[in-house]
N, C-alpha and C positions, 0 to 999 in steps of 0.2 A: 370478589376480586375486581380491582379497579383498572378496565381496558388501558394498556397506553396507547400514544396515537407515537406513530416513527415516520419518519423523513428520509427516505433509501436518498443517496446523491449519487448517481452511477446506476438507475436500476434497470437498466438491460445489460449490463457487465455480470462477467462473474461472477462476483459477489454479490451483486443487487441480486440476480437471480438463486442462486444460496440464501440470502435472506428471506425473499419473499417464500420458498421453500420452507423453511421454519417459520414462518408469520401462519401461514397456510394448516401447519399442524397442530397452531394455537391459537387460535382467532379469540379464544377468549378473554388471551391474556396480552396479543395485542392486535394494531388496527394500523393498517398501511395509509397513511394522513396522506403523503405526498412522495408520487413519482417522480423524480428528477431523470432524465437522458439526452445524450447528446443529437441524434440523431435517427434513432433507428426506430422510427414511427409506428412500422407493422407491427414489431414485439412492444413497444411501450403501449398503442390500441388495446392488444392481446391481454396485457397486465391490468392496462386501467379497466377492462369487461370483468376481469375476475375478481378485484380486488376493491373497486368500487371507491377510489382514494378520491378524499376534497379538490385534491390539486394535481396537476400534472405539469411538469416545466420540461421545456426541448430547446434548444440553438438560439433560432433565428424566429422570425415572427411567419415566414411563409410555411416552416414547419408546424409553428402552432395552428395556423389556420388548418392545415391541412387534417390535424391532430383534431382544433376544434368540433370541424366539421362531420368528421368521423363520430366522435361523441354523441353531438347533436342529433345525427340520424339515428343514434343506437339508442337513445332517449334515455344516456347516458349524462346523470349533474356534473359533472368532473368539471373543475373551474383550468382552464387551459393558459401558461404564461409562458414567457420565452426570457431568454437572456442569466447574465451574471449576478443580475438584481435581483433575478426573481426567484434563484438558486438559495442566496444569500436571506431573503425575504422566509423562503421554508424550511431553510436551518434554522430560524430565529423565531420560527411564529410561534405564539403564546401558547396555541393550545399543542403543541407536538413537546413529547417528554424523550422523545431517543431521536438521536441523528445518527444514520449508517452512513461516515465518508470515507466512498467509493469510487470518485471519480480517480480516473486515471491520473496522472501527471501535476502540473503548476497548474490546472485548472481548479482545481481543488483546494485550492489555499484559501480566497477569500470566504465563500462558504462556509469552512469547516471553521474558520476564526470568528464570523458570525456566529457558530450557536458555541464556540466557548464565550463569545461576549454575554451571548442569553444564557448562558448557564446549564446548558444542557447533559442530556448525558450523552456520552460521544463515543462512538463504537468507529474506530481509527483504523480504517482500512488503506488511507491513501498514506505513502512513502512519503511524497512530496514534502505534506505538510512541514514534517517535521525535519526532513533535507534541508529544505530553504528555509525557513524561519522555525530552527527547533525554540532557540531563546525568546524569541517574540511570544510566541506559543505558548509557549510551558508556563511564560509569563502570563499570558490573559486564560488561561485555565486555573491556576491559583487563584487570582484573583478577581475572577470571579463564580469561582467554588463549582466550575466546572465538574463533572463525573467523569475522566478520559479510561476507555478500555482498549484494550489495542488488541484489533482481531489477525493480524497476522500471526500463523497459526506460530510463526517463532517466539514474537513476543506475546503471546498471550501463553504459551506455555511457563515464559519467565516468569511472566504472572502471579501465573497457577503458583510455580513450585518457589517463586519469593517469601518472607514471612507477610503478614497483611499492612505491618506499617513499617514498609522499606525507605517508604519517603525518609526518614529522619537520617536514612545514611548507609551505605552500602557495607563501611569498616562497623558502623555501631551497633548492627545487626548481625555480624558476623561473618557476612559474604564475603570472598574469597575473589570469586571470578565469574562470568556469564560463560554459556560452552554456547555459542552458537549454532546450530545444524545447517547443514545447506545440501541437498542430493547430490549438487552435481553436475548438473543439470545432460542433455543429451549429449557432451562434447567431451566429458570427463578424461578420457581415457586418450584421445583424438591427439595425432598429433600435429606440430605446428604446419606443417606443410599441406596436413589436409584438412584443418580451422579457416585456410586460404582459402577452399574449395565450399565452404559449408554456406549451404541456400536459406533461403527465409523460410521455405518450408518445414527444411530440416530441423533449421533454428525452433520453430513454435510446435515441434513435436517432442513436448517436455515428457519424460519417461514416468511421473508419479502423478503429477497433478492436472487438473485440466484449467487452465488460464487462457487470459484474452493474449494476444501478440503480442504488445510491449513488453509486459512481465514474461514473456516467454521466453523471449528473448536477451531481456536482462538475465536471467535465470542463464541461459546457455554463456552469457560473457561474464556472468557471477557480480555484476555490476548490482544486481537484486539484491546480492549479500550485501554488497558494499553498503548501499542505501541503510539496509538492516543493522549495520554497525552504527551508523551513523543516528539511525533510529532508537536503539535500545541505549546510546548514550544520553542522550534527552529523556526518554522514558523513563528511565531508572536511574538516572547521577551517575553514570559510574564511567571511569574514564576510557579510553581507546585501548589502556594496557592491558583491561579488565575483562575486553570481550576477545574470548579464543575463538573462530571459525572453524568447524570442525566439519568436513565432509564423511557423510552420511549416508549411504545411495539408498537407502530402502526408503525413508522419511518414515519412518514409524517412529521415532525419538524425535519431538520437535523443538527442544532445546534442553538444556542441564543450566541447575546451578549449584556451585560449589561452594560449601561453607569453611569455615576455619578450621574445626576439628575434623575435616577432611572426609564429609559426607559429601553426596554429589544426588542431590534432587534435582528427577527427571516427569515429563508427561510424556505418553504415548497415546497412540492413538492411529488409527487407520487413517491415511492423507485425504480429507475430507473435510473442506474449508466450514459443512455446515456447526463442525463441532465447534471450533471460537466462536462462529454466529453467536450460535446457541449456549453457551457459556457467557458471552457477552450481552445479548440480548435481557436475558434473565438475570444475570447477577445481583444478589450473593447465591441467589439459588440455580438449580439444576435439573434441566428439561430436557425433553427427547429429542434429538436431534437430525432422527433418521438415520442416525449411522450405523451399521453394522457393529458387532463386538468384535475386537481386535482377536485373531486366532495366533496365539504365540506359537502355536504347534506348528502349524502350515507355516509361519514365518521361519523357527528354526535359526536363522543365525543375525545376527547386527554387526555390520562392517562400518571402521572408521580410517579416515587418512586425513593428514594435515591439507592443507589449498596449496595447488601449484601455482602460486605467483606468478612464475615466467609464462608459463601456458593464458593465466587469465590475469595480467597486471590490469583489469577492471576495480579489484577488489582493492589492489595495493595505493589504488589512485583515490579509491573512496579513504582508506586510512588516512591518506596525504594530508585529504582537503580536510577532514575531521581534526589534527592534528593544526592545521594553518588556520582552522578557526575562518571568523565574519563571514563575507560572503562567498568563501569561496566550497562547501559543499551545494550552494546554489547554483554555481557557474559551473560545478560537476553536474547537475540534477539537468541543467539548461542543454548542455552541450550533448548528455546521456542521450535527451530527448529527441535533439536532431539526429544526433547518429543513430540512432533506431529508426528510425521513418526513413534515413536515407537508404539504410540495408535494408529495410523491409521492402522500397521504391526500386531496389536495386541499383542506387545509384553511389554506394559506398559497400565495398566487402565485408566480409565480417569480422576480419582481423585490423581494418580501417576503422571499429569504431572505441577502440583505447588509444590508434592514435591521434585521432578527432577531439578525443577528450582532452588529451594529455597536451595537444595543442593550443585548445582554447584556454586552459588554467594558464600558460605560460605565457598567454597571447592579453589576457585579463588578469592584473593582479587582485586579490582579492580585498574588499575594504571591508572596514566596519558595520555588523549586522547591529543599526540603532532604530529603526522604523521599516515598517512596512515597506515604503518607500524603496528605500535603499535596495532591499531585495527583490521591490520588481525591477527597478533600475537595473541590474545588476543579472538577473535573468535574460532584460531584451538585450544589453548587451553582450553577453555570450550568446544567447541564439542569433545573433546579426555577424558575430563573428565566425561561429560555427557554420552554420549557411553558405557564406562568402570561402571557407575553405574547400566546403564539400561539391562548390561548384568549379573553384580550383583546383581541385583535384591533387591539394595537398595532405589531404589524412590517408592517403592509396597506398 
């Protein structure tokens, strides 16, 4: 069995941390090449001692020192780099055969479009990517015969239960419709007067899953689905009419799809990000994951309800911009970004951050998604406008 070598982008997050968890249970089959994170040096030290990776990349160049030096005493090879470069440099390097992208946010675009230039295999944990430049994307993973697997446990479930050559067409295949799953998130039930009242704490105590803040709180505005909608149309061809949002509160179904003659193929599983890893990691085959077996007995019931729009117009904003095409699910993804940081800052509520968004789309009209370009363009400008609101104190 021939080692692969992986490139975590994000590995003190969540997922990087999941991953390296399954790397850990199969050292044989593969080998942690290079650590990528943004700043959290203690736990990146921690990983680089265990794992022993060629490379490690962080921020700023005072963090790599700091990073380096740490190394150096531990008589530790680990080659230490810093910056977007050098991000982009270990998605692409020759000898790494898998990329985990992990990063959070818009930071994670150019990297992850690095190794679909290098042709790698791509284990798609960031939203972003495919938010702002799903076309771009989808375009230099074709064409250059990319691997993409998409480890969001939603879309990797579509995955699963697609036929293997969905590409050619979602009608010629026979699919029907995507059921998308979504819990819920902690606010489900909450009503609008007391969504007013709801803190960041509150917010990033997601009831199924354990996630970093951002996603936690997209999760509680449903804006996480929105994304997802937006994602599994890029993923899969299939238009906005095509994916149904289904809430879900147990997350043990983590998505359906439904065929013509009226079957409905589902994946279950216990909410446990390491299972896409580890499905993704290894594909076409199937490894241990650590995860527990799913106990259908102790579970006992699956409850389903349509999305309340009125309660979380996060999701109805994500259809919007999906639906208005070019750039403007980027100028959603830009704006989502601020208003997260501003509610977690506390310096916007939490029912201020749909109308934070819903301001910057109508404040930015959206233009043509034709290069890269465009949609950074088109990102600093709605973060330069969303900013300028949130310190107006017009999205309150």
């Amino acid at each position: 069995m021939i080692r692969q070598n992986v490139t975590i982008l994000g590995a003190t997050g969540s997922i990087g941390v999941n991953t390296l968890d399954v790397i850990r249970r199969h050292p044989e089959r593969f080998h942690a090449f290079a650590l990528c994170a943004h700043s959290q040096v203690d736990k990146l030290f921690e990983q680089v001692c265990e794992f022993a990776p060629m490379f490690a990349v962080v921020r700023d160049a005072a963090l790599a020192d700091e990073l380096g030096r740490r190394c150096r005493n531990a008589g530790l090879p680990t080659k230490v780099r810093h910056g977007v470069e050098a991000l982009s440099e270990m998605a692409a390097h020759p000898e790494v055969d898998i990329v985990m992208a992990a990063i959070v946010g818009a930071a994670g675009l150019e990297p992850t479009l690095a190794a679909a230039r290098a042709g790698k295999k791509i284990l798609l944990a960031n939203k972003e990517v495919l938010v702002m430049a799903g076309q771009l994307f989808m375009q230099t993973v074709r064409e250059h015969e990319a691997l993409l697997l998409p480890v969001d446990s939603e879309h990797n479930a579509i995955f699963q239960s697609l036929p293997s050559d969905f590409s050619r067409g979602m009608a010629d295949c026979g699919v029907r419709r995507i059921l998308l799953t979504a819990s819920g998130g902690p606010f489900r039930t909450l009503s609008p007067v007391d969504l007013n009242e709801v803190t960041p704490e509150a917010a990033c105590a997601h009831p199924n899953w354990v996630m970093g803040q951002k996603i936690s709180v997209d999760s509680a505005t449903m804006m996480n689905k929105g994304l997802e909608v937006i994602e599994a149309h890029w993923l899969f061809d299939c238009s906005p009419e095509q994916i149904q949002v289904v809430i879900h509160p147990q997350s043990v179904i983590h998505s359906l799809v439904e065929y013509a003659d009226g079957s409905v193929l589902a994946q279950l599983g216990n909410p446990d990000m390491r299972t896409p890893i580890a499905y993704a990691l290894a594909y076409p085959e199937r490894i241990d994951a650590g995860v527990p077996s799913l106990d259908l007995f102790a579970l006992a019931r699956l409850d389903f309800e349509a999305p309340d729009l009125d309660r979380f117009p996060c999701l109805q904003l994500a259809y919007a911009a999906l639906s208005a095409g070019g750039t403007a699910p980027a100028i959603l993804n830009a704006a989502n970004e601020v208003a997260v940081a501003a509610f977690l800052d506390r310096r916007l509520p939490f029912l201020g951050i749909p109308r934070l968004i819903e301001s910057t789309l109508a404040a930015l009209p959206a233009a043509r998604e034709s290069s890269l370009a465009d949609v950074l363009m088109a990102d600093a400008e709605a973060r330069r406008i969303a900013e300028r609101l949130v310190r107006e104190g017009g999205a309150k």
